[in-house]
N, C-alpha and C positions, 0 to 999 in steps of 0.2 A: 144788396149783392147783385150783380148783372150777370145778363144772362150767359155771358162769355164766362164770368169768372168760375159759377157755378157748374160750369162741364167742364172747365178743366180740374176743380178741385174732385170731380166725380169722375173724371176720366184715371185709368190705371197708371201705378207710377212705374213707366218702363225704365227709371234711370237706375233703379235698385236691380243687383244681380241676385240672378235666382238662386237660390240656396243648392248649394252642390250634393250630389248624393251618391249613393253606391259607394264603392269600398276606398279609403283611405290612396293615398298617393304613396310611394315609398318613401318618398320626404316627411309626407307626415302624417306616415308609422312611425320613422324614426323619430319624427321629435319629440311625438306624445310617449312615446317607451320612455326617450329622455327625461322628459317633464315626471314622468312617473316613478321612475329611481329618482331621482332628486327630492321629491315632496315625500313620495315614502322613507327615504333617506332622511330626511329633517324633524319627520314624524317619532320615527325611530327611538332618534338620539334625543329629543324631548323629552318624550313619553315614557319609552321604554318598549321593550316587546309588546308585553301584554297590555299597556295603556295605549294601545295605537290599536285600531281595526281598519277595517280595508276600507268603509265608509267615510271614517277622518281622510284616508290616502286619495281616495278617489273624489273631495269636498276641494283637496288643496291643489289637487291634480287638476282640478276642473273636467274632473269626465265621471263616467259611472262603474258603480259598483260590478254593474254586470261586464262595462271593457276590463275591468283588470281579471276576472274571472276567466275572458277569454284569454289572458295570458299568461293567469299564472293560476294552477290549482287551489292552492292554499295559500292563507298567511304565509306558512314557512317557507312554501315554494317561494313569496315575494321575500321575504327575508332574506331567504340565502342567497336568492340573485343578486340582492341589493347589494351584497354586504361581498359577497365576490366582484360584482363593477365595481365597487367605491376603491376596493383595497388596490386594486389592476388601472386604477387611474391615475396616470401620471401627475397629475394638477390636484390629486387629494388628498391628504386634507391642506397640503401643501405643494406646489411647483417642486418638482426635485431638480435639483441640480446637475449639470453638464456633467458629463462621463469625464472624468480625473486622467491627469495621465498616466496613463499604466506603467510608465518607463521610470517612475517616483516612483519609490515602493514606499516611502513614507508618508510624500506628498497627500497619494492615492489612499493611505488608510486612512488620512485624519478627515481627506474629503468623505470616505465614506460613512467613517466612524459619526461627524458631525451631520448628516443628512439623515442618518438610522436613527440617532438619539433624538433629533426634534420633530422629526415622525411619528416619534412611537410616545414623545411625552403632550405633544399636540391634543388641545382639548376635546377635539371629534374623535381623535382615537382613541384618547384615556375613555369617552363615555363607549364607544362602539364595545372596546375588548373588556369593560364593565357589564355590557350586556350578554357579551357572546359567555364572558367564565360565569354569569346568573344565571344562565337553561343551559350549560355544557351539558348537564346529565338530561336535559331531555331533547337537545341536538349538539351531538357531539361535534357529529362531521362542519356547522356551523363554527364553536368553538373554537376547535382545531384550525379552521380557517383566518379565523381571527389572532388568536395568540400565536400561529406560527409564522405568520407572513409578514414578521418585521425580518426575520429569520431569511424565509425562501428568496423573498424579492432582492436581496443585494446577497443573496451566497454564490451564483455563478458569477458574477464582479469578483467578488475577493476570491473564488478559486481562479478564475484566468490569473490574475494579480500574482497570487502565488506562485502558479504553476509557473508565469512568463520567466518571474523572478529565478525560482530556479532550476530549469531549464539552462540556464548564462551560467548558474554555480554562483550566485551572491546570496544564497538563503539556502538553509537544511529543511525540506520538507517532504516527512516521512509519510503522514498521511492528508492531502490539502482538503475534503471534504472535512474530516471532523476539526480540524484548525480554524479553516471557513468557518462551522457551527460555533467554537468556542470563540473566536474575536466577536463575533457578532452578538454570541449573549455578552460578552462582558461590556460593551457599548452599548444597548440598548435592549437588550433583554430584561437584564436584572433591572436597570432604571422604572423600565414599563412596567413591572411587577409591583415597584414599591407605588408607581404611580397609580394602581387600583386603589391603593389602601389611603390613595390623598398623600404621600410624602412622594415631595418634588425638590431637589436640592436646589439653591439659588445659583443662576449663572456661574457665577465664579468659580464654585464649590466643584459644580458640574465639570466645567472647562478644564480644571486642574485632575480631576480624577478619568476624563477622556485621555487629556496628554497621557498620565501613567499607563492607561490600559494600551494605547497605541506605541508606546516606550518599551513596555512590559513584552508584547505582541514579537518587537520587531526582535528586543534582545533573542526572545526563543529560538526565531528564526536563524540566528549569526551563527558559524562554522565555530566549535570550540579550538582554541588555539594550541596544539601540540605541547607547549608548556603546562597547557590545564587539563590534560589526562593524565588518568593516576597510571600510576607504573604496570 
């Protein structure tokens, strides 16, 4: 070895940058939160509640037990976050689809109808609302979250819908909140129910019994004809 090679291998290596320190960027606070619902997220739906700890979340997150500490109190505290982002996320567990035209009142049910139904029979939400109705009695307000937001998330769509519709006088609607609730259980309410229990009808089955419920939906809605009121 000579004597040049030997100080330069012994000289510091300035081409490495120095390790950054002090507190996080808001860039990446945000990403690591991100990375953090997502891996707790995936932990989750594996595992289950109670087969997940913060330590699995914080191995696949790549960070420490102590940062999710600083962000979220408890397991549950992370849970219910988690499980509030996922549900509010447009792209989960599925892309939704473009806002229908409202001026179809048919068009517009069967777009919605068919976007609620494969949300709610979608395999990360069969297991999420599997988990949430297992600890409903030891976190309801979680529960409730889960099983009612195939519900909430598309009930102001189908009330504007209603309301727009009649408003012109092309539909009778006496009250558009609880019509709102009922088209929405009969498309994917009930489906998602049976789908805890493992029964999922096959496409076809499915597709024919959407048509009926958005059939059924619209008759309710139609003005009866002067001829078909009783005396």
């Amino acid at each position: 070895m000579t004597e040049a090679l030997a100080l330069h291998r012994a000289a510091p290596q300035r081409s490495r940058r120095p390790r950054r320190t002090g507190r996080p960027t808001s860039t990446q606070a945000a990403r690591l939160d991100r990375d953090v619902r997502e891996c707790a997220l995936r932990q989750f739906l594996e595992h289950g509640y109670d087969g997940t700890s913060m330590d699995d979340i914080a191995r696949a997150a790549g960070t420490t037990k102590m940062t999710l500490y600083s962000r979220f109190k408890t397991k549950e505290d992370l849970f219910s976050s988690v499980l509030w982002w996922a549900l509010h996320r447009a792209d989960w567990p599925l892309a939704e689809p473009k806002q229908p035209n409202l001026d179809d009142l048919r068009g517009a049910l069967w777009v919605i109808a068919q976007a609620a139904l494969e949300r709610a029979l979608h395999p990360s939400m069969v297991k999420l609302s599997r988990i949430a109705a297992t600890h409903a009695l030891r976190f309801p307000d979680i529960a409730q979250r889960a099983l009612m937001f195939g519900v909430s998330s598309r009930f102001q769509l189908v009330l504007e819908l209603l309301e727009r519709h009649a408003a012109r006088g092309a539909i009778v609607v006496e009250n558009a909140p609880i019509l709102a609730e009922h088209f929405l259980a009969m498309v994917s309410g009930a489906p998602a129910r049976l789908a805890l229990f493992g029964i999922v009808r096959d496409p076809q089955d499915a597709r024919q019994r959407l048509r009926i419920a958005v059939d059924l939906f619209i008759r309710s809605l139609q003005r009866p004809s002067p001829l078909s009121r009783a005396p």
